[in-house]
N, C-alpha and C positions, 0 to 999 in steps of 0.2 A: 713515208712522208711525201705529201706533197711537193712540188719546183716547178715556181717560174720564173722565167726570165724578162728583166725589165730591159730597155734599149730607151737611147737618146742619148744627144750631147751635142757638142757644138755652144752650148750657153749654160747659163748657169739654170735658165729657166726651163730648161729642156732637162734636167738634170735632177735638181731639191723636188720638183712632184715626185719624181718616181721614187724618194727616197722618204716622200709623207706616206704613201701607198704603201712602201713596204715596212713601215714601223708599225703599220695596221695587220700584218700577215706573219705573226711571231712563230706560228708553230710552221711555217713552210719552209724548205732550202731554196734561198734565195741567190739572185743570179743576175748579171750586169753583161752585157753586150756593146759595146762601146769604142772608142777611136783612143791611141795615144795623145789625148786630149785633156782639156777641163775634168771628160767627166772620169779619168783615169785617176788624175793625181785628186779630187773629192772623193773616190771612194776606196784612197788610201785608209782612208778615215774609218769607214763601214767593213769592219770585222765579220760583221753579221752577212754580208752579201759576198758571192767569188764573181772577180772580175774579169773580163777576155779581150780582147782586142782586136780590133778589127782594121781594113781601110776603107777609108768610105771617102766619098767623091760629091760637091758641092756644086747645086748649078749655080753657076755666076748671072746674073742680072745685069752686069754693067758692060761685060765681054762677051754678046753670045758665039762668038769665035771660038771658046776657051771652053764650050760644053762640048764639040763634037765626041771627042773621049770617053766621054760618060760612059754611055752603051759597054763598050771595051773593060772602063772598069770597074763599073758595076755589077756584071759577071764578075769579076775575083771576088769581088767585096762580098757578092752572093753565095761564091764558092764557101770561102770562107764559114761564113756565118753557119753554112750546113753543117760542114766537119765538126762545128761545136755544140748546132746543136742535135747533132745526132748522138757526143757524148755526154751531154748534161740528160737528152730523153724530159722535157718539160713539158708541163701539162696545158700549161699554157702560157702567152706572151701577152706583156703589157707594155707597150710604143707610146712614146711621149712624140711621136709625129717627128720631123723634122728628117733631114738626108741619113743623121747617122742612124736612122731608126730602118728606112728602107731595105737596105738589103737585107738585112735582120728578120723583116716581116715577109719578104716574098722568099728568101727559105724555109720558115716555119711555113708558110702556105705549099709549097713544097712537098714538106715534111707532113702535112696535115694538120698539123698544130692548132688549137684554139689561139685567136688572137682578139685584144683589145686592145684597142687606139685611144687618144684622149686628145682635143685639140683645144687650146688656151686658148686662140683667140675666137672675134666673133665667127670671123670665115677660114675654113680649112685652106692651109698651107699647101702648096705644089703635092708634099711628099703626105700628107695624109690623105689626099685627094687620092691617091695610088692607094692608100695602105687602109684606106676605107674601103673599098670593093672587096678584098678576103676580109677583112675583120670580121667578127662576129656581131660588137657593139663599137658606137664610135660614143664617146661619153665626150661632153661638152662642158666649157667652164661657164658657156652663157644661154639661158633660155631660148633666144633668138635665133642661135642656131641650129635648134632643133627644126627637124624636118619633120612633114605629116609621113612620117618612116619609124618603125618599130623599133630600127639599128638603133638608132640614135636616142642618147640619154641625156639628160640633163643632168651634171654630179657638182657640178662650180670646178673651181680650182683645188685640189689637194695643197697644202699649206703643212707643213712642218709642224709640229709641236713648240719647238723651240722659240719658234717665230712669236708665238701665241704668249709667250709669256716672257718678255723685254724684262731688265731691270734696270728703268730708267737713271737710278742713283749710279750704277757702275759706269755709265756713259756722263753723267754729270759731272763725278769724281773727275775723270779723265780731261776734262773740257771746264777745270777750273769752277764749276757751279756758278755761270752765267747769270747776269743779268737781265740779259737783252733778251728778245725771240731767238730761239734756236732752228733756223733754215738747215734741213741736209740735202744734199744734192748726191744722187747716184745715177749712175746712169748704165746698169748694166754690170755685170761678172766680168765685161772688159773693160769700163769706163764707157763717155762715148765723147766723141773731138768734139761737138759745138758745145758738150757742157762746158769742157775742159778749158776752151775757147774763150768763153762767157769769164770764166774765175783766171781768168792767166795775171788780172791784177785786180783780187776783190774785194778793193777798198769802198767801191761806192757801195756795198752792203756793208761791208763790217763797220761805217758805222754805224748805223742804228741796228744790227743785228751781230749774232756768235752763228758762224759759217763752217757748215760742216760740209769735205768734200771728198768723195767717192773718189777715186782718179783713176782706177784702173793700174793694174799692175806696173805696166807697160810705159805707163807716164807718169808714173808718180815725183820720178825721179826730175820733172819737170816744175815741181812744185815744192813751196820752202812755207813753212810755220809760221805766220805770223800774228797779232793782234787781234782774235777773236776769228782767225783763222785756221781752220783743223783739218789739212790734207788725211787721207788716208789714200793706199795703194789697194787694200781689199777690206772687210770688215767681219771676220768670221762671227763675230758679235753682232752684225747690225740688229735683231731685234731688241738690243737697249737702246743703239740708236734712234730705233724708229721710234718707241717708247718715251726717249726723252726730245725729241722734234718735234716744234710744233706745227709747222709745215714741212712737207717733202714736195721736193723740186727732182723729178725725172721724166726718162724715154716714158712711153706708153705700151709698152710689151707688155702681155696679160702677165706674166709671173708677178712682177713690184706691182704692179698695181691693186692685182687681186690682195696678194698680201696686208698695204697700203689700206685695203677694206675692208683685209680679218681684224686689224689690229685699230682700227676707225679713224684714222691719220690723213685731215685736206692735204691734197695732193695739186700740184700745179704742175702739169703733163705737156710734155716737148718731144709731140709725137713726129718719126720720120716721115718725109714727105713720100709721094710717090714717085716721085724722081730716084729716091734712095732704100724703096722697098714694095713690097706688093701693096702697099697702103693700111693693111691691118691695124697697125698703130694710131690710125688716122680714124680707123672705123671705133678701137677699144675707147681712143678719147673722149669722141663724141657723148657716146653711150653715158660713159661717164660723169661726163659735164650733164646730160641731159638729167641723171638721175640727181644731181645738185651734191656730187662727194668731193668735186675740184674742180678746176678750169683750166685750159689749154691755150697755148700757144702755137701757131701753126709758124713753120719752121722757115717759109720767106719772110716774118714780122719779126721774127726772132733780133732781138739785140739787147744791149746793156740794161737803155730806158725802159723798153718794154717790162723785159725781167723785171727793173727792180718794183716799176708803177702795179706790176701784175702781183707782186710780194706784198706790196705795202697794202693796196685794195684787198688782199685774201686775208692777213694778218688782222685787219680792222675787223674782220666778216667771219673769224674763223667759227662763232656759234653755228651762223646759220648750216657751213657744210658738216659740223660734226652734229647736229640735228638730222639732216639727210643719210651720216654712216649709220647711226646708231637704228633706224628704221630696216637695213639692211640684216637679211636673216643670217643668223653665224651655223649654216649646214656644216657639216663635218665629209667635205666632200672628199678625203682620203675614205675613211670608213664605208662611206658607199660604196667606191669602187670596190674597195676590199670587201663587201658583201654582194657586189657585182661577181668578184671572180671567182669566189666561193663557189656561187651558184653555180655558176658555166662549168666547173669543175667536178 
């Protein structure tokens, strides 16, 4: 039987692809590379996959004081990776990009390994930018990224199954079957602070709307139930969420968003600035907005009035953007890649 090994982690979005990928690969032994992280304790869950552990080392963006080390230990992390994967013997590697993917990829390059990359957003991340030079193909979530280069594919986002089929009644049950529009706000597998920020009293939504909010594990505990108000801390459920919302309010990370587009859900995107990241999120909103599926707010406008003026205008308009999703092609871009690796194999 064929075995590969998938790597990522660090997010949740680094993570649910490589687990659409290999729901498309039944008859292979499958295989996870990963950090005592997120993507550890979600693939407590996946029977079907054996998981390994590794350490892996994050550049920092806001300290570059705090990189010098890397070098140092990224060897171990590469050490590492080799020892396992010289007893898994796989045929080939599929890198959801990101740092916990890196040393994973440059031992299999090592080793000889076939590798495949995938990068969500419009431009390649730090670590795929490295991890694109041995790949074989670098598969892309957006057209734009493609290069006049052979490596490069165009597959969309891999999207779960699960996602694809919400049942909007079991989130309405929960949430009392509302009257009002149903607003959710997520903001990421950790939460993110200015959502959280935004809702720390969200009264001036709840009244005219039922407020659903994401909060992240880590601050949940920050937040109390009230009046058409629905803290959660994580939502192993969210596709009935997303199913029973009628607007979603988040970051602009390709994961939620692409999702956001499988399931044809306006979106109103609170991309990070580039003070707070490589600007990616800034580039996915754009694109976005430009295709007519939501609208954004750029994160120095950011405030209460903005949100709620920017909720009320979308809620009035929501025909026109779910006109715009519904024009969007529903590809099955797990199955590609999964007939991507076939090939290469």
């Amino acid at each position: 039987m064929k075995k590969i090994v998938f790597t990522g982690g660090g997010t949740a979005g680094h993570i649910y692809p490589n687990l659409a990928v290999a729901e498309k690969l039944p008859n292979w032994d499958k295989y996870y590379i990963g950090t005592h992280g997120m993507e550890e304790e979600i693939l407590k869950t996946c029977q079907s996959i054996k998981f390994f552990a590794i350490d892996a080392v994050k550049f920092d963006r806001s300290k570059i004081s705090k990189n010098f080390l890397i070098p140092f230990k990224l060897s171990s992390s590469i050490k590492q990776a080799k020892n396992i994967l010289k007893k898994i013997k796989p045929n080939i590697i599929f890198s959801k990009g990101g740092y916990v993917s890196l040393p994973v990829v440059l031992a299999a390059k090592k080793l000889g390994i076939t590798i495949v990359t995938h990068e969500s957003d419009l431009t390649l991340g730090l670590a795929n930018k490295i991890i694109s030079l041995p790949a074989k193909k670098v598969c892309t979530t957006f057209l734009e990224t493609c290069k006049n280069n052979s490596k490069y594919v165009f597959t969309g986002q891999p999207i779960r199954e699960q996602i694809l089929h919400g049942d909007k009644n079991k989130a309405l049950l929960t949430l009392g079957y509302p009257t009002k529009p149903i607003i959710m706000f997520i903001g990421g597998s950790s939460g993110a602070k200015r959502i959280n920020e935004l809702l720390s009293d969200p009264e001036y939504l709840t009244k005219d709307f039922c407020v659903v909010h994401v909060t992240g594990k880590n601050n949940f505990k920050n937040f109390a139930r009230k009046k058409d108000y629905f803290p959660f801390p994580f939502l192993s459920n969210v596709a009935d969420y997303f199913a029973a919302a009628d607007l979603v309010v988040t970051r602009a990370g390709s994961g939620v968003i692409n999702e956001l587009l499988a399931v044809k859900k306006p979106m109103l995107m609170l991309p990070l600035s580039k003070k707070a990241s490589r600007g990616d999120q800034l580039d996915n909103a754009k694109l976005f907005c430009k295709y007519g599926y939501g609208e954004m707010i750029l994160d120095e406008e950011l405030n209460q009035n903005n949100l709620q003026e920017n909720i009320e205008k979308m809620i009035k308009n929501l025909d026109f953007y779910k006109k715009n999703l519904q024009k969007a092609e529903n590809d099955d871009a797990a199955q590609h890649i999964a007939n991507l690796i076939e090939e290469l194999c």
